[in-house]
Backbone as ProteinMPNN parsed JSONL, in Angstrom:
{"seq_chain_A": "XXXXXXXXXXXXXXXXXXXXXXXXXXXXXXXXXXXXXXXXXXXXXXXXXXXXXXXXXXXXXXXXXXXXXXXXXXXXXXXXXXXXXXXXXXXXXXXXXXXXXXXXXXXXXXXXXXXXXXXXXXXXXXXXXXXXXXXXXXXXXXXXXXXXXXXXXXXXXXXXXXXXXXXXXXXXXXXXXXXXXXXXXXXXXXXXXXXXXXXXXXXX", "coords_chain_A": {"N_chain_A": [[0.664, 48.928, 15.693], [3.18, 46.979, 14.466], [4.384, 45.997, 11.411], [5.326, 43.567, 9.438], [7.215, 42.313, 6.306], [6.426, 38.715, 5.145], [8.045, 35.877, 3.605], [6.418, 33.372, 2.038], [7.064, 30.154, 2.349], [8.186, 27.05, -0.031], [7.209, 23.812, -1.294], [7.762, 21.443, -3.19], [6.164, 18.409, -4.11], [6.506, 14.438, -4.813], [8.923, 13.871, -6.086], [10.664, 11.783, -8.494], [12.018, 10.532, -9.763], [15.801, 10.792, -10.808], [15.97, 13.254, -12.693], [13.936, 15.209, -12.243], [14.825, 15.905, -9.589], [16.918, 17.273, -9.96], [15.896, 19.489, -11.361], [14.558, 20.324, -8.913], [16.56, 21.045, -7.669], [17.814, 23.139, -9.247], [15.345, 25.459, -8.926], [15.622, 25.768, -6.218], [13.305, 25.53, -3.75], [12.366, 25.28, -0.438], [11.424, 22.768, 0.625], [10.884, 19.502, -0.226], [9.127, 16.57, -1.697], [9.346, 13.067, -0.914], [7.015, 10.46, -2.01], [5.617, 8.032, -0.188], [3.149, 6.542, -0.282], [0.966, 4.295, -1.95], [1.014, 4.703, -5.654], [0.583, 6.953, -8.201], [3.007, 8.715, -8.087], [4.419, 6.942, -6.076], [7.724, 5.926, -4.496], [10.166, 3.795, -3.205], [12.08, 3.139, 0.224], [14.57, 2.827, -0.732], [14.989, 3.823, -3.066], [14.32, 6.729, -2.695], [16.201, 7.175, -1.074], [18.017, 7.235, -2.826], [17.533, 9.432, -4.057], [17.201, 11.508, -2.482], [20.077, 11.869, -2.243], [20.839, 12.864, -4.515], [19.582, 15.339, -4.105], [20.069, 18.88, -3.313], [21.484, 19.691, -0.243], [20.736, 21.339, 1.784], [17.97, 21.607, 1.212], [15.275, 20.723, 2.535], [13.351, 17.024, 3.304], [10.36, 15.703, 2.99], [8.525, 13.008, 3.829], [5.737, 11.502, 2.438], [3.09, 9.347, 3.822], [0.646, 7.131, 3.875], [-1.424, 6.24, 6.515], [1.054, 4.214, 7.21], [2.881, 1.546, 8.551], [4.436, 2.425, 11.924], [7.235, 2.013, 11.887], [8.37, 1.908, 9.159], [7.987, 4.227, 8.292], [9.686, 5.181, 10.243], [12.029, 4.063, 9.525], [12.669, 5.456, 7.2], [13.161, 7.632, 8.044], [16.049, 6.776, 9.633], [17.021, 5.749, 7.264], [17.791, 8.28, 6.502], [16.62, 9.282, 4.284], [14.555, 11.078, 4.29], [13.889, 14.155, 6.434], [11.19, 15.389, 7.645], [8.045, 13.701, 8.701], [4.931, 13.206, 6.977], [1.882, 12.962, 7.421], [-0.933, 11.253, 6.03], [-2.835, 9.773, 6.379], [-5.434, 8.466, 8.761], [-4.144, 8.518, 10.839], [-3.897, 8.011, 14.137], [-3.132, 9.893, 16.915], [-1.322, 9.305, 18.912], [0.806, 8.58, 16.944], [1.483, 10.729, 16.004], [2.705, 11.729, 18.296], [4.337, 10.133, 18.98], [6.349, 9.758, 16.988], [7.671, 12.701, 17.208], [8.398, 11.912, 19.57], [10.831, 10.987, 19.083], [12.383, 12.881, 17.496], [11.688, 14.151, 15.812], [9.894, 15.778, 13.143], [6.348, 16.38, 12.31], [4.066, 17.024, 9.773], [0.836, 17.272, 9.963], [-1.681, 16.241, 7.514], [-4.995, 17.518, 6.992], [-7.958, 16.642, 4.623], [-9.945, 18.675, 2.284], [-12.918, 20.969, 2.906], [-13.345, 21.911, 5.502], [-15.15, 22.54, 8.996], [-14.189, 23.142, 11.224], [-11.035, 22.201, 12.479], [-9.535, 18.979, 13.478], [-8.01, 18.605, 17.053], [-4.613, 18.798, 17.312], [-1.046, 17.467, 17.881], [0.672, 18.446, 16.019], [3.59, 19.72, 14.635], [3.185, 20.629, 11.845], [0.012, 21.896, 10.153], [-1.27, 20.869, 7.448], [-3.574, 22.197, 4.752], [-5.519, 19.887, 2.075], [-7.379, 19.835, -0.397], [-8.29, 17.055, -1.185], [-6.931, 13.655, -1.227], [-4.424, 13.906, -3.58], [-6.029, 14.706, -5.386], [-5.687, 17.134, -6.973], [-7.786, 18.824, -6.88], [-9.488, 22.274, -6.034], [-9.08, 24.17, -3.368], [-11.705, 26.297, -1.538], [-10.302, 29.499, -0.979], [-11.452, 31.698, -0.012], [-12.377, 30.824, 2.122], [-10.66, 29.679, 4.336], [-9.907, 32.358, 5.898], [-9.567, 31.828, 9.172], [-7.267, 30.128, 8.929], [-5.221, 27.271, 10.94], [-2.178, 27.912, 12.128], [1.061, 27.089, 11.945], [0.97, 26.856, 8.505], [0.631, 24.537, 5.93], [-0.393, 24.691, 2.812], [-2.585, 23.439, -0.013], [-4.013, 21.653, -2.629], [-4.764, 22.227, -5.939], [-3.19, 23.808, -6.836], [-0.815, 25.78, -8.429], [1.205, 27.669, -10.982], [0.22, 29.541, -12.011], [-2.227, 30.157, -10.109], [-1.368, 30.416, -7.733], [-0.2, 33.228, -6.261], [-2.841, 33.931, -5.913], [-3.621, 32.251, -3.808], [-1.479, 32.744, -2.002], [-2.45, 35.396, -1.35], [-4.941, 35.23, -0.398], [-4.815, 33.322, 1.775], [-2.445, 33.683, 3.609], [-0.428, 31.843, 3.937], [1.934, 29.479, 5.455], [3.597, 27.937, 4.074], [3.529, 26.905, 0.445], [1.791, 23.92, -1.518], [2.988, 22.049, -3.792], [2.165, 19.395, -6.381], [1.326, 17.57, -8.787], [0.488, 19.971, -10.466], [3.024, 21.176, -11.425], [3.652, 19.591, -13.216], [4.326, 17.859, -16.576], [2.714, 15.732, -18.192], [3.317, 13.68, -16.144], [5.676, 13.902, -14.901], [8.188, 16.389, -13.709], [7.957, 19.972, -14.513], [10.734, 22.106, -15.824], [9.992, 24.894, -16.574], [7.768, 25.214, -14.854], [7.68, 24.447, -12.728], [9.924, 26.526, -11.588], [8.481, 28.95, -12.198], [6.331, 28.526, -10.437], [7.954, 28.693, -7.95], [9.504, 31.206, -8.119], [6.675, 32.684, -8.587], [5.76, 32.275, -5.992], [7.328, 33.286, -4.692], [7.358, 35.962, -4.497], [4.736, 37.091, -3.992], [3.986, 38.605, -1.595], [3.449, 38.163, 1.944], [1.633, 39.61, 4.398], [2.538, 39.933, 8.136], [1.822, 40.449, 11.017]], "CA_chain_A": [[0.976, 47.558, 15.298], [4.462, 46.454, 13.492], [4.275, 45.033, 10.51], [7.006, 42.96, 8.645], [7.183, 40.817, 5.519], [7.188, 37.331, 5.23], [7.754, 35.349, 2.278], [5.361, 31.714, 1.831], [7.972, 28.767, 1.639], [7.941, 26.462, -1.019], [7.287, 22.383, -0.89], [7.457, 20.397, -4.272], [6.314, 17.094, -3.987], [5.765, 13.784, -5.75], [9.935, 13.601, -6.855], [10.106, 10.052, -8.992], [13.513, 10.39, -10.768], [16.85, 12.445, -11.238], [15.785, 14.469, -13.543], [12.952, 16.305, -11.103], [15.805, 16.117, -8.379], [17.791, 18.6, -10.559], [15.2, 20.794, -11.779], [14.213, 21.199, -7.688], [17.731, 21.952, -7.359], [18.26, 24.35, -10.193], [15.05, 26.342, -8.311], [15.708, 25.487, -4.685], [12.285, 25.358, -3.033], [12.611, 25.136, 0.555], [11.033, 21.482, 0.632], [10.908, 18.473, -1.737], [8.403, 15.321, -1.037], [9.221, 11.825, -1.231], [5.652, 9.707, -1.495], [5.752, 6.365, 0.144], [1.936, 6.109, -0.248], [0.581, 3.858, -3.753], [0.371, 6.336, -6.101], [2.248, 7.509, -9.866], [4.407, 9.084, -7.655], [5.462, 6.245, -4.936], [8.777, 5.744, -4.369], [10.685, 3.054, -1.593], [12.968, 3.65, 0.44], [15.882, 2.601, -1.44], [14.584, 4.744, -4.122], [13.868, 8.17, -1.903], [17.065, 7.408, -0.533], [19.145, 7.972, -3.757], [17.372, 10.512, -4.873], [18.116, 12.495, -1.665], [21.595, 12.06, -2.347], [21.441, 13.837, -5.359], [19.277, 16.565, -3.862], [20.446, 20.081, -2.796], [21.601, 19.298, 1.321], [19.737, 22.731, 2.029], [16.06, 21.109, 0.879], [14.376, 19.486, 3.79], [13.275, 16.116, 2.555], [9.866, 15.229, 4.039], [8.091, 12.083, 3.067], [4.351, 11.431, 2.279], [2.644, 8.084, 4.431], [-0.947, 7.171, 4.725], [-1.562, 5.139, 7.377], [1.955, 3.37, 6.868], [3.471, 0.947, 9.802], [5.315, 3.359, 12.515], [8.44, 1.166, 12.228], [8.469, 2.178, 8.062], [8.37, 5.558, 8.516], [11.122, 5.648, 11.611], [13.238, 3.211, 8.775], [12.797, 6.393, 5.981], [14.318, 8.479, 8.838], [16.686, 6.384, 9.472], [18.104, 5.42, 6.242], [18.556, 9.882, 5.896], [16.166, 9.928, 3.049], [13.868, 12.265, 5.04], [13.782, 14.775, 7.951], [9.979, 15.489, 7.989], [6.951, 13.134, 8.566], [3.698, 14.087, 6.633], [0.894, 12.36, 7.657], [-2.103, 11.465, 5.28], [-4.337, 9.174, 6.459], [-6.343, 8.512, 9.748], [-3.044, 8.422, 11.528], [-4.152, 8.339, 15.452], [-2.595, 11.201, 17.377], [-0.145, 8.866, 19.392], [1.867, 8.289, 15.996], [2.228, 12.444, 16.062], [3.806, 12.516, 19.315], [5.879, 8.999, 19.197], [7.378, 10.533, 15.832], [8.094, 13.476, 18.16], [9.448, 11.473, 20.91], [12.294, 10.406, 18.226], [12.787, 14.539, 17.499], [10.847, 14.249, 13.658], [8.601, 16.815, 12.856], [5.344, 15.951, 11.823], [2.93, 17.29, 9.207], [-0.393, 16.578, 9.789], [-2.985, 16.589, 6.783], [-6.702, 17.273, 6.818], [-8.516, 17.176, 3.479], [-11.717, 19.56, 2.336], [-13.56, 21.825, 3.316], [-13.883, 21.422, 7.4], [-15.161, 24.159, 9.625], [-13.28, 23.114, 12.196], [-10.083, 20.945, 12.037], [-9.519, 18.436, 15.131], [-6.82, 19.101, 17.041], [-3.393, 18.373, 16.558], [0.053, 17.982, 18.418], [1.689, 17.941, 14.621], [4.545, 20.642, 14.261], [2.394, 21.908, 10.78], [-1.161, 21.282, 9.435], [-1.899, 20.733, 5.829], [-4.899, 21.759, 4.297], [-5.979, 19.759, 1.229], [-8.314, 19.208, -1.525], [-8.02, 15.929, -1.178], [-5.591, 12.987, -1.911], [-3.769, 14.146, -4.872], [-6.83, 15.052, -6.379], [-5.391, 18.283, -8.302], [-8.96, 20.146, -6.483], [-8.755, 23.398, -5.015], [-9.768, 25.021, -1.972], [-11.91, 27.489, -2.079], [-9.542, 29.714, -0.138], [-11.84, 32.645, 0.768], [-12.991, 29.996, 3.328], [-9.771, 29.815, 5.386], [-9.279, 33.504, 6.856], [-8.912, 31.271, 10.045], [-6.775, 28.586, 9.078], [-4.096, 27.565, 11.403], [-0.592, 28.588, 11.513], [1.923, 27.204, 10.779], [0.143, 26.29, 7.417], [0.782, 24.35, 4.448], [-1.31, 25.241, 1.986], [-1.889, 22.617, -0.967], [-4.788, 21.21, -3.564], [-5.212, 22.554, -7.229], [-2.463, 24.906, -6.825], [-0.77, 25.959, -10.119], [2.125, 28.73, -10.808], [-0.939, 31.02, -12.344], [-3.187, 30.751, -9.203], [-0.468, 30.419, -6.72], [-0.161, 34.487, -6.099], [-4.154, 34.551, -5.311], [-3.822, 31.7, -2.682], [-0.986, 33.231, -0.798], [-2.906, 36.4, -0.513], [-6.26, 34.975, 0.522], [-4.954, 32.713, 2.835], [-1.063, 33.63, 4.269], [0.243, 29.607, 4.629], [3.148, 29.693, 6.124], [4.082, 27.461, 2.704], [2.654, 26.371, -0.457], [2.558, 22.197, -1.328], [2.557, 21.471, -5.428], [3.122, 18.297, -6.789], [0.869, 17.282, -10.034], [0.059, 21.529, -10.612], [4.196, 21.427, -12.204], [4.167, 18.577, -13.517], [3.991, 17.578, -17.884], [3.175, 14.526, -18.697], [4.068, 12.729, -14.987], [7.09, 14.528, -14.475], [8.188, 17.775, -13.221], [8.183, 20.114, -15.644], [11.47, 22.633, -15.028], [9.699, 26.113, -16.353], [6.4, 25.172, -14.246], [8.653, 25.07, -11.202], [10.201, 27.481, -11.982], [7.373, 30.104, -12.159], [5.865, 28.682, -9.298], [9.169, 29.311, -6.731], [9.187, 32.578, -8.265], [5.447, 33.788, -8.041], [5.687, 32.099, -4.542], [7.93, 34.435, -3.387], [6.95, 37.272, -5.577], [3.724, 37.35, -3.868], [4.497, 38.741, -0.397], [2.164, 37.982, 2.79], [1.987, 40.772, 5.954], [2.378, 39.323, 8.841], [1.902, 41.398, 11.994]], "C_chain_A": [[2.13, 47.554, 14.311], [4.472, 45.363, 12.957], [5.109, 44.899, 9.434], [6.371, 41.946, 7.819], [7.656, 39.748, 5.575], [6.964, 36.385, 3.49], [7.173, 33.75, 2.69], [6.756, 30.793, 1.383], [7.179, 27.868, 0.52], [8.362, 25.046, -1.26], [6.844, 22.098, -2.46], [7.704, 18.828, -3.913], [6.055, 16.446, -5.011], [7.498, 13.22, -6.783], [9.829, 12.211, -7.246], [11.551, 9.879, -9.564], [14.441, 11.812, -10.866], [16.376, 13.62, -11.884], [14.958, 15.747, -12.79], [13.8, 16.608, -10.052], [16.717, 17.496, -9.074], [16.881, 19.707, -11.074], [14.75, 21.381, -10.29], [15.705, 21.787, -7.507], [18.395, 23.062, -7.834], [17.077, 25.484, -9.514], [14.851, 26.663, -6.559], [14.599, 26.216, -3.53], [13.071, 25.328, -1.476], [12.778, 23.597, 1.099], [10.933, 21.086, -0.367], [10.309, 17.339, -0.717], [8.444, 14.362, -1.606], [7.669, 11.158, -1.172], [5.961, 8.427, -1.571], [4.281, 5.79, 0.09], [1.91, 5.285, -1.355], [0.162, 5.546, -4.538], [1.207, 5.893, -7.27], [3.124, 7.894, -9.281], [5.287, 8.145, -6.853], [7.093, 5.818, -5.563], [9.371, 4.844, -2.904], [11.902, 3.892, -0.791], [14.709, 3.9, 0.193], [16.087, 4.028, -1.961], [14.763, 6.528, -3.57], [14.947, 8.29, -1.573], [18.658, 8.009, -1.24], [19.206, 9.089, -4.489], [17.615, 11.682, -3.574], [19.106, 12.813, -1.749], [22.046, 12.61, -3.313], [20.673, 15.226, -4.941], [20.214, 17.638, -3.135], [20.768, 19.428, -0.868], [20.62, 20.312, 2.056], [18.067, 22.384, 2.477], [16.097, 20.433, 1.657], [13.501, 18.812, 3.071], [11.988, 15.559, 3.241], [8.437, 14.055, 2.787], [6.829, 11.81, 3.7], [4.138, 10.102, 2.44], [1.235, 8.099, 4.469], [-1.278, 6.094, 5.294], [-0.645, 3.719, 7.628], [2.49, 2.953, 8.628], [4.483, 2.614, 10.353], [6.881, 3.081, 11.758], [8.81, 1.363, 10.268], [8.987, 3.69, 7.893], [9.773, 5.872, 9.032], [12.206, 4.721, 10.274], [13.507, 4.607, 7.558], [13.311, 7.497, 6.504], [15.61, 8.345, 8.669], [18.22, 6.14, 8.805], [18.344, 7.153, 5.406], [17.551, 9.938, 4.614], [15.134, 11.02, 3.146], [14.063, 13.082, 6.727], [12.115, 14.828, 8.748], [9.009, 14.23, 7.699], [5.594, 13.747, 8.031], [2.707, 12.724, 6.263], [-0.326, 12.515, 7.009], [-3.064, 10.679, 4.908], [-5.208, 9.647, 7.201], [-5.389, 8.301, 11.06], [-3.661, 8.815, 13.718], [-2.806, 9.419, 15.717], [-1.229, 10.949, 18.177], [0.606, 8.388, 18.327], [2.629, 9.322, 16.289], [3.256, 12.02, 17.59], [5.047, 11.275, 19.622], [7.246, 9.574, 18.073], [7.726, 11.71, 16.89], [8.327, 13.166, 19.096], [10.433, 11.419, 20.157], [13.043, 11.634, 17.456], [12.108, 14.828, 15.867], [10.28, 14.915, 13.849], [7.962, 16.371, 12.031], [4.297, 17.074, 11.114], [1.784, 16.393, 8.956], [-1.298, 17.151, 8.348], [-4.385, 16.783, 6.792], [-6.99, 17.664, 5.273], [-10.195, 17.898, 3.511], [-11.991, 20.446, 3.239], [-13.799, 22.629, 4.986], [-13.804, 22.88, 7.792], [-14.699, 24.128, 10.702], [-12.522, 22.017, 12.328], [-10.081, 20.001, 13.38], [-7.839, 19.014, 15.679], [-5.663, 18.055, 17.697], [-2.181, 18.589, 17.335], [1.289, 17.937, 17.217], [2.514, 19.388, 14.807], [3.611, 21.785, 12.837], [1.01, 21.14, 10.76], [-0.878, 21.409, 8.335], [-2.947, 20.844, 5.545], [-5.092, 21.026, 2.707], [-7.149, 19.241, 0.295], [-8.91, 17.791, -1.371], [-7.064, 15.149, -1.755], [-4.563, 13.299, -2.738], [-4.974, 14.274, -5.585], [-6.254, 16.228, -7.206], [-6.919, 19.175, -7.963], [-8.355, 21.529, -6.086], [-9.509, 23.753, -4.235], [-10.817, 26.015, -2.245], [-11.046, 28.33, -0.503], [-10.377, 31.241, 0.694], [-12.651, 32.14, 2.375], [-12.137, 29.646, 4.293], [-9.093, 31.16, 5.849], [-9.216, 33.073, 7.923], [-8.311, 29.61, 10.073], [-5.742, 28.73, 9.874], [-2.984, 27.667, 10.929], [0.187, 27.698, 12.795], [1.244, 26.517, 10.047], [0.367, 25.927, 6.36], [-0.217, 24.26, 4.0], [-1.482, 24.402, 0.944], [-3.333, 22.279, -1.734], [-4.731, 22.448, -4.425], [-4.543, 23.25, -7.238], [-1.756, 25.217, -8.072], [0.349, 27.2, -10.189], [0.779, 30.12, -11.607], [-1.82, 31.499, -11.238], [-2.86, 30.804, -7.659], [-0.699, 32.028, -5.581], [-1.81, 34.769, -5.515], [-4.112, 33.727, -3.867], [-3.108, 32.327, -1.916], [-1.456, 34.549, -0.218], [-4.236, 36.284, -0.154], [-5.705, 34.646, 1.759], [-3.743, 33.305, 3.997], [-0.728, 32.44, 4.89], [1.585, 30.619, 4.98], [4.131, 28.893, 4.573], [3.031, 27.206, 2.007], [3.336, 24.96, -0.425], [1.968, 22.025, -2.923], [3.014, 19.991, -5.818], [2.621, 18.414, -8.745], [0.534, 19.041, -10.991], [1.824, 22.027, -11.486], [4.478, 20.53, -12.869], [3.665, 18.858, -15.791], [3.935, 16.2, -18.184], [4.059, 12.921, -17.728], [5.22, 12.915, -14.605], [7.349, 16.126, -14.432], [8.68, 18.711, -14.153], [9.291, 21.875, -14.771], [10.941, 24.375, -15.447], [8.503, 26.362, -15.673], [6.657, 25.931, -13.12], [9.122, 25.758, -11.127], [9.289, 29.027, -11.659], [6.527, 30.117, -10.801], [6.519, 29.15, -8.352], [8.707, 30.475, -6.858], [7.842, 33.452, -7.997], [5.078, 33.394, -6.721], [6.012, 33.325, -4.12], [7.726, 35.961, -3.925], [5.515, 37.827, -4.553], [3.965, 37.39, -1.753], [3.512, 38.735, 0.725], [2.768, 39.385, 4.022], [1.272, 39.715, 6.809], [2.369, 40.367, 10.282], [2.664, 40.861, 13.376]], "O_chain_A": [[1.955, 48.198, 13.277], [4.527, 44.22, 13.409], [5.534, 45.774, 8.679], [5.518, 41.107, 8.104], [8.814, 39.473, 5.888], [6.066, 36.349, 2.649], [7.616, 33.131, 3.658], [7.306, 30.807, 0.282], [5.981, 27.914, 0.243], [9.557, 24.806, -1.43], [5.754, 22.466, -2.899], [8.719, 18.204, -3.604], [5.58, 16.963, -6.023], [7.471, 12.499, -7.78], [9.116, 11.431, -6.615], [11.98, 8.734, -9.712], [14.213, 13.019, -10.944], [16.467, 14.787, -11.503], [15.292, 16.932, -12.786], [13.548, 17.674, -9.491], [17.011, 18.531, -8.477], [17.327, 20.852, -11.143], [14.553, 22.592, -10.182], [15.886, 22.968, -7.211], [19.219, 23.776, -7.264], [17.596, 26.597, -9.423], [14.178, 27.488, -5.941], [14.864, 27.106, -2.722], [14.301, 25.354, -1.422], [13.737, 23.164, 1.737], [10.87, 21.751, -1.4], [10.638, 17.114, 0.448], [7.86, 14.259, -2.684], [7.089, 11.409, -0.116], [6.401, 7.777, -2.519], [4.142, 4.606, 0.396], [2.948, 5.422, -2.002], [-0.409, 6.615, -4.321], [2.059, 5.015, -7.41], [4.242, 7.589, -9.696], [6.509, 8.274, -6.794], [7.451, 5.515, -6.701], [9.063, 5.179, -1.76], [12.456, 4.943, -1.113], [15.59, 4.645, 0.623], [16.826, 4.954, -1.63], [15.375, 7.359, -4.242], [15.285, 9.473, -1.576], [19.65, 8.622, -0.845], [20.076, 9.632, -5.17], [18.242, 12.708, -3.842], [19.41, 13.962, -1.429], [23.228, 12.941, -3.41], [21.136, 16.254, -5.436], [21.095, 17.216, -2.386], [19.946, 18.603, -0.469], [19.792, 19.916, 2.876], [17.329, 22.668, 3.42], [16.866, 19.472, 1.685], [12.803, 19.416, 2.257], [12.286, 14.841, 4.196], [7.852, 14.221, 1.717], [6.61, 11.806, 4.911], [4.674, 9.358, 1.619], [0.63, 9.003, 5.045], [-1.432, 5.035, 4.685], [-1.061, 2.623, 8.006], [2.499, 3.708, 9.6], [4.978, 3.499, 9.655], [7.501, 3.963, 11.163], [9.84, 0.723, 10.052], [10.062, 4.131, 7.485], [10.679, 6.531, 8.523], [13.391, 5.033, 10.394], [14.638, 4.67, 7.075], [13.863, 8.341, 5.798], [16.352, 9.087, 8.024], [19.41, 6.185, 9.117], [18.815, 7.356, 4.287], [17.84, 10.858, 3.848], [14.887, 11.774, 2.204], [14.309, 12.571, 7.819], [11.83, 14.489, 9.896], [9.091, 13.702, 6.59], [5.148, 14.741, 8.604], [2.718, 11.888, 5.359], [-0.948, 13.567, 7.157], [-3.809, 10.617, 3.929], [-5.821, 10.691, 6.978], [-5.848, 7.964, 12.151], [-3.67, 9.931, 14.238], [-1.842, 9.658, 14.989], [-0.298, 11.75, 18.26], [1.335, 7.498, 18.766], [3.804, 9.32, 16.658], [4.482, 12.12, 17.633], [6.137, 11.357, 20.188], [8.457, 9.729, 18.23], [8.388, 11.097, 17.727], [8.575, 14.08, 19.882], [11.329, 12.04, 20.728], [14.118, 11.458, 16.882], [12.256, 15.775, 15.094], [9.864, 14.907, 15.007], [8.471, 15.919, 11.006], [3.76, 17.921, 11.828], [1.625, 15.389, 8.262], [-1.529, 18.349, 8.187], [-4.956, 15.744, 6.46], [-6.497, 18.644, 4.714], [-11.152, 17.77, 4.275], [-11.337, 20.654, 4.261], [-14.337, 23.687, 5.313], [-13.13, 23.85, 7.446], [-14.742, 25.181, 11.338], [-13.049, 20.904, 12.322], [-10.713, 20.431, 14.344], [-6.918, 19.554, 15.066], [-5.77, 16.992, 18.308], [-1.979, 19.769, 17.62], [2.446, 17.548, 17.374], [1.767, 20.273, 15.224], [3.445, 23.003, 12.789], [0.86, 20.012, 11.231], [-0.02, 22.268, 8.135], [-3.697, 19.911, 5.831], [-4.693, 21.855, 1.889], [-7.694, 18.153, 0.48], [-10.124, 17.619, -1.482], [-6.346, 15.604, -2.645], [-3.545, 12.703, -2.387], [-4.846, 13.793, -6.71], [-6.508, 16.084, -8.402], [-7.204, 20.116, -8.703], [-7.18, 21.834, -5.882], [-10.722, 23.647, -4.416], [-10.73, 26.59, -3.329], [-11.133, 27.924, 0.656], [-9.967, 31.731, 1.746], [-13.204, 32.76, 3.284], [-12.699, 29.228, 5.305], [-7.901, 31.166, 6.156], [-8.555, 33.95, 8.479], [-8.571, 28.569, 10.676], [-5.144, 29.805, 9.904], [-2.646, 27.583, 9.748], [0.0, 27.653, 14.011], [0.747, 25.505, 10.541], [0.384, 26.808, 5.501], [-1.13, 23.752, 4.651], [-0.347, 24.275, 0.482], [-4.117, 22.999, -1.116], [-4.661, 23.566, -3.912], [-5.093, 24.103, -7.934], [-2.378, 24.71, -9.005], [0.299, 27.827, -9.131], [0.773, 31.348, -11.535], [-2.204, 32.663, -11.133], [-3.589, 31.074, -6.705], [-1.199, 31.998, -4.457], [-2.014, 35.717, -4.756], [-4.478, 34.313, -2.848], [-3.709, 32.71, -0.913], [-1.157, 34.942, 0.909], [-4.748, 37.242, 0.424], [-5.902, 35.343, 2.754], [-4.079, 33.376, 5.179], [-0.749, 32.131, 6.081], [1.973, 31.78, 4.845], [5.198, 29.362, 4.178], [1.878, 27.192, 2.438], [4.402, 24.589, 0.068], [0.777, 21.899, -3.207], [4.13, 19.546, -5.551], [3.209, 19.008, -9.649], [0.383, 19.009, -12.212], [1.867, 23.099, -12.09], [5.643, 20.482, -13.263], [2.932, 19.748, -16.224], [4.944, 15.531, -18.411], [4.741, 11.946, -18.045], [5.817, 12.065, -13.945], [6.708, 16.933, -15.105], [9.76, 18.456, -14.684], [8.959, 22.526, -13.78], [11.43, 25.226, -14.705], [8.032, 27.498, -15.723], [6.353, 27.025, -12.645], [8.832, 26.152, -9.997], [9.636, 29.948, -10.92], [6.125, 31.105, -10.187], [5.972, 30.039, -7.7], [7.821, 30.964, -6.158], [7.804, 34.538, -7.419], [4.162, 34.013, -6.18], [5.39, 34.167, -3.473], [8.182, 36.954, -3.358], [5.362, 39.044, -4.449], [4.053, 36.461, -0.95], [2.533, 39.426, 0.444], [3.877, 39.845, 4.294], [0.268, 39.019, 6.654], [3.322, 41.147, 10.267], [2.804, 41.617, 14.337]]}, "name": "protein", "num_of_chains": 1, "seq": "XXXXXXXXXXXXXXXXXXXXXXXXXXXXXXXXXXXXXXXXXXXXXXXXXXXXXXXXXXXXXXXXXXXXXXXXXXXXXXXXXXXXXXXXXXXXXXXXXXXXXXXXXXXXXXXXXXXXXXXXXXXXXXXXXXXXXXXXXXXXXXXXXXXXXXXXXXXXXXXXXXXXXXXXXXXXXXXXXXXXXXXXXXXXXXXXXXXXXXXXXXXX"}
């Protein structure tokens, strides 16, 4: 058997203002997440759309919906402030593949525990905690999670390095786990990029 390293990409979500747009760009994650859901973090599309424009061109821009009109979403395409869809309600399955008639890639979410996920014509899964709760997994409970896998609740730049070697995601997903005080804090992120990729998965 031949076996090669892979390094865990790296998704910060939850951006709200310049200032978090430049600290993802000073450690250039792979991904950065607009949230169009209610939340501390929401953002419109105006909003998502200017802060793309100061992001890195590199960072794929994929924006957080739960159960939002099709025709909202396809407008946050659209207007360039995202490439990826990430789905996080109860989203029926013909959203996934209409967003993939229009060439979007879709992340689907499931939250908790589940011993078996439903299945999915989404490009990634997500497992999380729940909502933005800030829970965590217990991760010795996904040695068969699928792949390609974002990986995401209670995550943290200290306990980062244990999840990617329980589980091997294909990425990690932080938002509130870097944050100080409702905003992204730039040595959190920082530490997290780094013990992301620090912490190397075998992939066979």
């Amino acid at each position: 058997m031949e076996v090669s390293t892979m390094t865990t990409k790296v998704k910060i979500c939850g951006l709200t203002i310049p200032a978090d747009v430049q600290i993802v760009n000073d450690e250039h994650p792979d991904y950065a997440g607009f949230v169009f859901a209610p939340g501390r973090h929401h953002v419109n599309i105006g909003q998502a759309s200017k802060l793309r424009a100061l992001l890195d061109p590199s960072i794929v821009s994929v924006g957080v919906f739960v159960d939002a009109p099709l025709d909202t979403m396809l407008s946050a395409v659209d207007a360039g402030a995202i490439s990826i869809v990430q789905l996080h309600g109860h989203e029926p399955e013909a959203v996934v593949e209409l967003l993939q008639s229009r060439g979007i890639p879709v992340i689907r979410v499931f939250q908790g525990q589940q011993a078996a996920l439903p299945p999915t014509a989404a490009d990634y899964v997500m497992l999380d905690a729940g909502a933005g709760s800030g829970r965590t997994l217990d991760w010795r409970r996904l040695t068969t999670a699928p792949d390609p896998l974002f990986l995401a609740g209670g995550l943290t730049p200290t306990n980062v390095a244990t999840a990617i070697k329980a589980v091997a995601p294909f990425a990690v997903d932080v938002s509130s786990g870097v944050e100080v005080r409702g905003h992204k804090d730039a040595a959190l992120v920082r530490d997290f990029v780094r013990n992301t990729r620090a912490a190397m998965t075998q992939a066979s």
